[in-house]
VOBA-1610 file (N, C-alpha, C; in pm, whole numbers, padded with zeros to 5 digits, always signed):
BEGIN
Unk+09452+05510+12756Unk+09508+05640+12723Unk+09656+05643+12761Unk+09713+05701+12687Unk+09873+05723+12726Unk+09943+05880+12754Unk+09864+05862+12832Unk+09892+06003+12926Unk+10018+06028+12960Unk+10074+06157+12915Unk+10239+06210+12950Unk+10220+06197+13134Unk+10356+06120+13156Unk+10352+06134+13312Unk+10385+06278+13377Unk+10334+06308+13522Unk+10370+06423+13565Unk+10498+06476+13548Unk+10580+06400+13586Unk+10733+06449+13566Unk+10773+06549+13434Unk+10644+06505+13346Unk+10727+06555+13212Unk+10713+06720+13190Unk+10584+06740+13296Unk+10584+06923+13290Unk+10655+06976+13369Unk+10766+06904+13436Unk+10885+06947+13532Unk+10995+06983+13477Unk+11004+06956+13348Unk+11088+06956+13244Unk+11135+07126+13191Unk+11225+07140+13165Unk+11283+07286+13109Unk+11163+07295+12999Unk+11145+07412+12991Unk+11017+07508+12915Unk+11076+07444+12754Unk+11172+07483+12693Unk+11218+07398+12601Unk+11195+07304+12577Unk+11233+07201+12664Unk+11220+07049+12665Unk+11042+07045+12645Unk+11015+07109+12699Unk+10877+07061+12737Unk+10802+07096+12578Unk+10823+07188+12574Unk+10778+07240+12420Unk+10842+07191+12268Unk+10894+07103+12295Unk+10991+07001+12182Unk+10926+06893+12201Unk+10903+06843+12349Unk+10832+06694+12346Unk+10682+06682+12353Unk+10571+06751+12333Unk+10486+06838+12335Unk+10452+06824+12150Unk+10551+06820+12040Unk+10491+06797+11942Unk+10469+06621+11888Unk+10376+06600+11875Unk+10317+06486+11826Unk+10242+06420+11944Unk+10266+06488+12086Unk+10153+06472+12154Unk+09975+06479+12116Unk+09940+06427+12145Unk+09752+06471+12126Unk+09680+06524+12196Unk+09627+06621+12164Unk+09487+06727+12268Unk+09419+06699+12255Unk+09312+06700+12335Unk+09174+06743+12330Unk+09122+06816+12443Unk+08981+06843+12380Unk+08927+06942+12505Unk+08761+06865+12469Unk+08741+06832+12566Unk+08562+06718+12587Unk+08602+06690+12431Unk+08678+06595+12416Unk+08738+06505+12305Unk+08715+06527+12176Unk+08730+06681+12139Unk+08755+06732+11999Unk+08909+06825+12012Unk+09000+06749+11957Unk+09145+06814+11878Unk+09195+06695+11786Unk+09349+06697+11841Unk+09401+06668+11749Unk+09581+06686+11782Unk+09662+06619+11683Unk+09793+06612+11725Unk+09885+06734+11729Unk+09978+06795+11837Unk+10018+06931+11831Unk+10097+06920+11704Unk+10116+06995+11641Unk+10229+06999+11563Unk+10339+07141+11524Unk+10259+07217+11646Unk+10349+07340+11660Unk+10356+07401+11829Unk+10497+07425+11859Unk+10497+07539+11994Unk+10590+07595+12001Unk+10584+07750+12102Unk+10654+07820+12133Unk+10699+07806+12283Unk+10815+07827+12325Unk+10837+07816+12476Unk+10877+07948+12539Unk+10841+08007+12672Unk+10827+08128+12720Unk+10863+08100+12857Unk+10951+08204+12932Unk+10958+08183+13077Unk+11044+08332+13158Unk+11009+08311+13274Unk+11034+08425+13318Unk+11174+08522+13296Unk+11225+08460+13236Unk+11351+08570+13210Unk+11326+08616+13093Unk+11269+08593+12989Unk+11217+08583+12828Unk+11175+08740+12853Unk+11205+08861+12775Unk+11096+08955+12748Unk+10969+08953+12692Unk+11014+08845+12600Unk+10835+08835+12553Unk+10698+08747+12596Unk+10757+08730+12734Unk+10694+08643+12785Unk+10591+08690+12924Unk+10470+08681+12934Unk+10390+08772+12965Unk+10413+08730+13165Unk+10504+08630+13171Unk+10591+08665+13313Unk+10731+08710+13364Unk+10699+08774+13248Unk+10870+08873+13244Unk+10875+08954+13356Unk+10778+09036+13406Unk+10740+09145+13500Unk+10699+09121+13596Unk+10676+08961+13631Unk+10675+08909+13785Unk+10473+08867+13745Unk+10432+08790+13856Unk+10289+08761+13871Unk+10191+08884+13899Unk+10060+08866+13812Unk+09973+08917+13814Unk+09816+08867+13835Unk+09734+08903+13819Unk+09611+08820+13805Unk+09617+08753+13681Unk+09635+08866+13606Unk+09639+08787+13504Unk+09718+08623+13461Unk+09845+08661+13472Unk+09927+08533+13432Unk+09948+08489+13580Unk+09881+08453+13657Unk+09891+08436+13789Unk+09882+08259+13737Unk+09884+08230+13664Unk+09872+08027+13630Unk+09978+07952+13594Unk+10064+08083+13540Unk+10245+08054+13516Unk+10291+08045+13613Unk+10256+08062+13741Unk+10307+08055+13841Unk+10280+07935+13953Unk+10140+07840+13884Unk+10147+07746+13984Unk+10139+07641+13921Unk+10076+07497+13981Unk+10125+07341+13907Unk+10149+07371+13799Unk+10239+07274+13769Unk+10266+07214+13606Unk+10210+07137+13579Unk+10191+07148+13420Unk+10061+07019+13389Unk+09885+07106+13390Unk+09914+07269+13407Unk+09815+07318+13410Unk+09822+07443+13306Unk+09685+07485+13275Unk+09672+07544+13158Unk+09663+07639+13182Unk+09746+07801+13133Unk+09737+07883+13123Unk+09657+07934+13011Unk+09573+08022+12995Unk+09490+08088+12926Unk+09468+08213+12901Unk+09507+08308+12822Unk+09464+08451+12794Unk+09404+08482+12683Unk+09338+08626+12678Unk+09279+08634+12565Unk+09378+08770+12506Unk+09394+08751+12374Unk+09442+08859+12306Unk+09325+08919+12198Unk+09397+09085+12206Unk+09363+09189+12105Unk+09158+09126+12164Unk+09141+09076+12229Unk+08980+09091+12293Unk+08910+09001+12229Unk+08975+08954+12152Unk+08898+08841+12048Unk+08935+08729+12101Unk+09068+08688+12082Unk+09119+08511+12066Unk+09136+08480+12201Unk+09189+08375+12231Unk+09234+08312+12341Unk+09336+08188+12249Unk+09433+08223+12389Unk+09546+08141+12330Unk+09558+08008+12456Unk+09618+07866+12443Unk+09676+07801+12551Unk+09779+07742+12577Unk+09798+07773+12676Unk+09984+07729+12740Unk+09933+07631+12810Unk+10108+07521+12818Unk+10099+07499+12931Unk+10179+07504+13013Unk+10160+07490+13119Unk+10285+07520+13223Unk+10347+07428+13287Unk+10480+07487+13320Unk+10617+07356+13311Unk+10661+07411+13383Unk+10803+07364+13403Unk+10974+07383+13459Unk+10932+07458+13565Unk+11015+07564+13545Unk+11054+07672+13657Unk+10876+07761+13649Unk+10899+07853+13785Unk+10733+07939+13824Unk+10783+08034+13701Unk+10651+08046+13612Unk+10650+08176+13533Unk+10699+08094+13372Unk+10719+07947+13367Unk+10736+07924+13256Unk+10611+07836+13207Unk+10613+07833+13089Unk+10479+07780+12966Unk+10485+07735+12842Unk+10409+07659+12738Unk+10462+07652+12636Unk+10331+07720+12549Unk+10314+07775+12460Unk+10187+07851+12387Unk+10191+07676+12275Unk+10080+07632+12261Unk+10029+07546+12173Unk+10026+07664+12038Unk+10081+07646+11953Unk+10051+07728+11811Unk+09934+07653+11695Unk+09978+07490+11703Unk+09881+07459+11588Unk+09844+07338+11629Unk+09779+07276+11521Unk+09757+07074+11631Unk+09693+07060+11479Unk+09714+06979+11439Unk+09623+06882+11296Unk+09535+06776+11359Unk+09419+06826+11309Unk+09279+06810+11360Unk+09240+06687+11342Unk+09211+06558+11429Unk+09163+06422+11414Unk+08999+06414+11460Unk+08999+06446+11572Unk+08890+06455+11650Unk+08784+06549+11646Unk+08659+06511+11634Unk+08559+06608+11631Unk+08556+06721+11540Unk+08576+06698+11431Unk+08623+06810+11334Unk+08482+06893+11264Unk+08375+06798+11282Unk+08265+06876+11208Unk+08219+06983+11419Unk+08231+06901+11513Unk+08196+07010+11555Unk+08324+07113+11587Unk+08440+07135+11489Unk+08544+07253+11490Unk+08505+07341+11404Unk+08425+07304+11294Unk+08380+07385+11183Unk+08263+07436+11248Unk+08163+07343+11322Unk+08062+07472+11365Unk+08080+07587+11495Unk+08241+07556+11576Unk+08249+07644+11647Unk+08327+07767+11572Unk+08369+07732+11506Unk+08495+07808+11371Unk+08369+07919+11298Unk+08201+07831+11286Unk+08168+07967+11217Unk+08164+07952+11084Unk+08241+07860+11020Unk+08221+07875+10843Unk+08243+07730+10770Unk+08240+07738+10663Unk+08307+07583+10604Unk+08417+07626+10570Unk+08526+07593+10582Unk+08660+07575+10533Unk+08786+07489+10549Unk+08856+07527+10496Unk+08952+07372+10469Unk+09003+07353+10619Unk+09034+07269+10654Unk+09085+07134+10755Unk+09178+07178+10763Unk+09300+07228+10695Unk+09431+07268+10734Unk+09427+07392+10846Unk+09313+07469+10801Unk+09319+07585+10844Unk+09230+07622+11003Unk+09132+07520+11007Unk+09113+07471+11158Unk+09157+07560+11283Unk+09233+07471+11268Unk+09306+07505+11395Unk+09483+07575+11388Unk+09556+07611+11278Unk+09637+07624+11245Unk+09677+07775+11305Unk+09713+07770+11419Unk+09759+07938+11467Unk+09675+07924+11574Unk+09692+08006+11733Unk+09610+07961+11831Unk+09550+07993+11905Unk+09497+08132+11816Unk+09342+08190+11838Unk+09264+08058+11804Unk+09315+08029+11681Unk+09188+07910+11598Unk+09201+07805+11696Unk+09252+07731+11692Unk+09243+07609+11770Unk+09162+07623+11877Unk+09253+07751+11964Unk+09127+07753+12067Unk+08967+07802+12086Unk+08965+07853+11946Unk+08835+07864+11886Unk+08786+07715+11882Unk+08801+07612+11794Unk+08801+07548+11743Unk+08783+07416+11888Unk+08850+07409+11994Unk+08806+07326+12069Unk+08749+07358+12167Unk+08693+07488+12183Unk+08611+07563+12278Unk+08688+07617+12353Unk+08813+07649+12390Unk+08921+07685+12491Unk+08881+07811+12514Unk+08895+07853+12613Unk+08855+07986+12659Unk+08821+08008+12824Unk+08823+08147+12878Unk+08892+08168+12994Unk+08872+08085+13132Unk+08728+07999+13085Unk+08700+07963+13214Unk+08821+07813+13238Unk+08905+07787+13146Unk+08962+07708+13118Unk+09125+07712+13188Unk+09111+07854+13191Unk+09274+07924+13261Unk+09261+07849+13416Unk+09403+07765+13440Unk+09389+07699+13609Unk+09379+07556+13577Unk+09300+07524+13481Unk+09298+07362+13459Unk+09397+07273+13426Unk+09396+07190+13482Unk+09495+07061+13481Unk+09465+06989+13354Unk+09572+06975+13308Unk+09582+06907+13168Unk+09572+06738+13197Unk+09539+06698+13281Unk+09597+06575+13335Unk+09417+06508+13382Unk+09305+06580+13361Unk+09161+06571+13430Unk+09054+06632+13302Unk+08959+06577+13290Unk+08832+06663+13182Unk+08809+06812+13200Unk+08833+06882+13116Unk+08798+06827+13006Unk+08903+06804+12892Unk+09007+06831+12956Unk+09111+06822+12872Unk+09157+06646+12852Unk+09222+06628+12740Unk+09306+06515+12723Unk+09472+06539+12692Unk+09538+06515+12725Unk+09696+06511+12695Unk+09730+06370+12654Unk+09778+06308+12551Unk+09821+06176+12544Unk+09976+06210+12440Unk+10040+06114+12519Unk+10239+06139+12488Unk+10234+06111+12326Unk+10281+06101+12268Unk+10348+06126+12095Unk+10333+05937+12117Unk+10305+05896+11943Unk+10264+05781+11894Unk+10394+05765+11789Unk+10469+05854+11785Unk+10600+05828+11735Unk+10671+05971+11731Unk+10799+05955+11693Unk+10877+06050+11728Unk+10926+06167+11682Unk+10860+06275+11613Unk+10861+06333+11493Unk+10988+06378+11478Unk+11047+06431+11344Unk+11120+06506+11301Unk+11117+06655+11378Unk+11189+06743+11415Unk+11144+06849+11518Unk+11218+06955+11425Unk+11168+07078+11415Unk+11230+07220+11300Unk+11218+07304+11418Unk+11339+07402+11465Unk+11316+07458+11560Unk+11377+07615+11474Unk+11311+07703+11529Unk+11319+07855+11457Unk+11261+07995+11533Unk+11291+08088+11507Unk+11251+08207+11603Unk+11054+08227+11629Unk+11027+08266+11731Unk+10894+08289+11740Unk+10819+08394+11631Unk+10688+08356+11620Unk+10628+08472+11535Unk+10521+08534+11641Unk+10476+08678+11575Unk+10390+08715+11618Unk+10415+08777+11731Unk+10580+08801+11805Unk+10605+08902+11845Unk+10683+09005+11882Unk+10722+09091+11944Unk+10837+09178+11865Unk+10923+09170+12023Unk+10940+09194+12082Unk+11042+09127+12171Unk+11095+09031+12208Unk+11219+08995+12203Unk+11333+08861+12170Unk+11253+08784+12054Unk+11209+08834+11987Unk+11142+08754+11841Unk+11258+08680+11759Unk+11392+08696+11805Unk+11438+08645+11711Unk+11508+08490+11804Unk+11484+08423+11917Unk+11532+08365+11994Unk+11452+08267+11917Unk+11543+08128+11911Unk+11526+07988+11870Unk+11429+07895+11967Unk+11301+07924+11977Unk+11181+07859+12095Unk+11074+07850+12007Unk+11069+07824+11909Unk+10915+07806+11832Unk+10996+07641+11744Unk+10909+07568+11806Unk+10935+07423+11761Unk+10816+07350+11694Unk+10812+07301+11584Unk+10745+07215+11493Unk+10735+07104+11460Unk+10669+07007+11398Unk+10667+06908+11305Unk+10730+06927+11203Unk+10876+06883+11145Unk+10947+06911+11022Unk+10841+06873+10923Unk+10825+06942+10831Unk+10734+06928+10687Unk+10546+06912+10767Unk+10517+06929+10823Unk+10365+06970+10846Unk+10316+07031+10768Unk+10195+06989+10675Unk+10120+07102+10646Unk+10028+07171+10741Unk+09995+07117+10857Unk+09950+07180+10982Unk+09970+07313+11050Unk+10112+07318+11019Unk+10159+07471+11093Unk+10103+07605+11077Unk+10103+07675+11146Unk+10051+07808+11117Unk+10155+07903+11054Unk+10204+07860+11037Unk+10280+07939+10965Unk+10436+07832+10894Unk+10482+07855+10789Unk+10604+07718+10745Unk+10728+07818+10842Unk+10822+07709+10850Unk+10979+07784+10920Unk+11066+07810+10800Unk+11118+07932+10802Unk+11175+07993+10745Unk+11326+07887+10706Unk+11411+07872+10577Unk+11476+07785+10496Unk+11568+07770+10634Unk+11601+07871+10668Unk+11739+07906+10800Unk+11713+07837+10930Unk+11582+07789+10952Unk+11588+07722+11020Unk+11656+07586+11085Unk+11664+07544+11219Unk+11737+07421+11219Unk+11660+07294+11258Unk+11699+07176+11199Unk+11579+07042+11222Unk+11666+06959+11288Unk+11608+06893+11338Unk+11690+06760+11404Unk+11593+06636+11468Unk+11618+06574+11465Unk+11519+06430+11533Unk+11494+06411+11688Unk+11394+06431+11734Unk+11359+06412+11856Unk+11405+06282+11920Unk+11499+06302+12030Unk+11549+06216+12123Unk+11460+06154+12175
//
């Protein structure tokens, strides 16, 4: 396995969420390669440690290399992970699905296309079982897998979606040309090649 070394969730929330695409997930060894994230940290308004620690986001606040977990609107659950500075994270948005894909469709609930999987990150974490008991876990131990990028993607970096404070700040980073993404980046966006 080629496991990202510790150092690398020490890394600026940025950094971390740029080098983070073409990495590989799993969770008890069903995902797949990231190919989308957003980066969030405590000075950020839209970032759910804007307002200091709580129970809730109380996981932004300790090791890096560990998974933050919440659930939104009571349904989804989303997963971060956590980096750099206390109170910073990166939200996983999408991952193109290699692993275990027939059992993603029976946690998903329906038959449907493969793109759509895991694409946005309620689904995914539908899709690889992620959910709360998961908030605290080390990305670095089972059931999770983290393994570093198998080459170096093209990177499209563009404003976050999905929410309305500092929504327009340049922290939602991609796979240039993915059909994976949950959403495509807008023409205005900017691309450049991962260092």
């Amino acid at each position: 396995m080629r496991a990202l070394p510790p150092d690398f969730y020490t890394q600026d929330v940025d950094q971390v969420a740029r080098g983070l695409i073409g990495a590989t997930l799993r969770c008890e060894g069903v995902g797949g390669v990231i190919v989308e994230t957003e980066a969030y940290d405590a000075a950020d308004p839209a970032s759910h440690s804007f307002a200091g620690r709580t129970a809730r986001n109380a996981a932004m606040f300790g090791p890096v290399g560990h998974a933050y977990v919440y659930r939104i609107y009571g349904l989804h659950h989303c997963l971060n992970i956590v980096c750099g500075v206390p109170g910073s994270a990166v939200l996983i948005r999408a991952i193109e699905p290699r692993h275990g894909i027939e059992r993603m469709r029976e946690r998903r609930g329906m038959a449907m296309r493969e793109r759509d999987l895991c694409a946005g990150p309620g689904r995914l974490c539908q899709a690889l079982g992620i959910d709360l008991a998961c908030d605290g876990a080390t990305l670095t131990q089972p059931p999770f897998e983290l393994e570093r990028p198998v080459v170096m993607p093209p990177i499209v970096i563009g404003p976050r979606i999905g929410i309305t404070r500092a929504a327009d700040r340049p922290r939602r980073f991609g796979w240039a040309g993915s059909p994976w993404l949950s959403k495509a980046f807008s023409t205005n966006s900017s691309a450049s090649q991962q260092e």
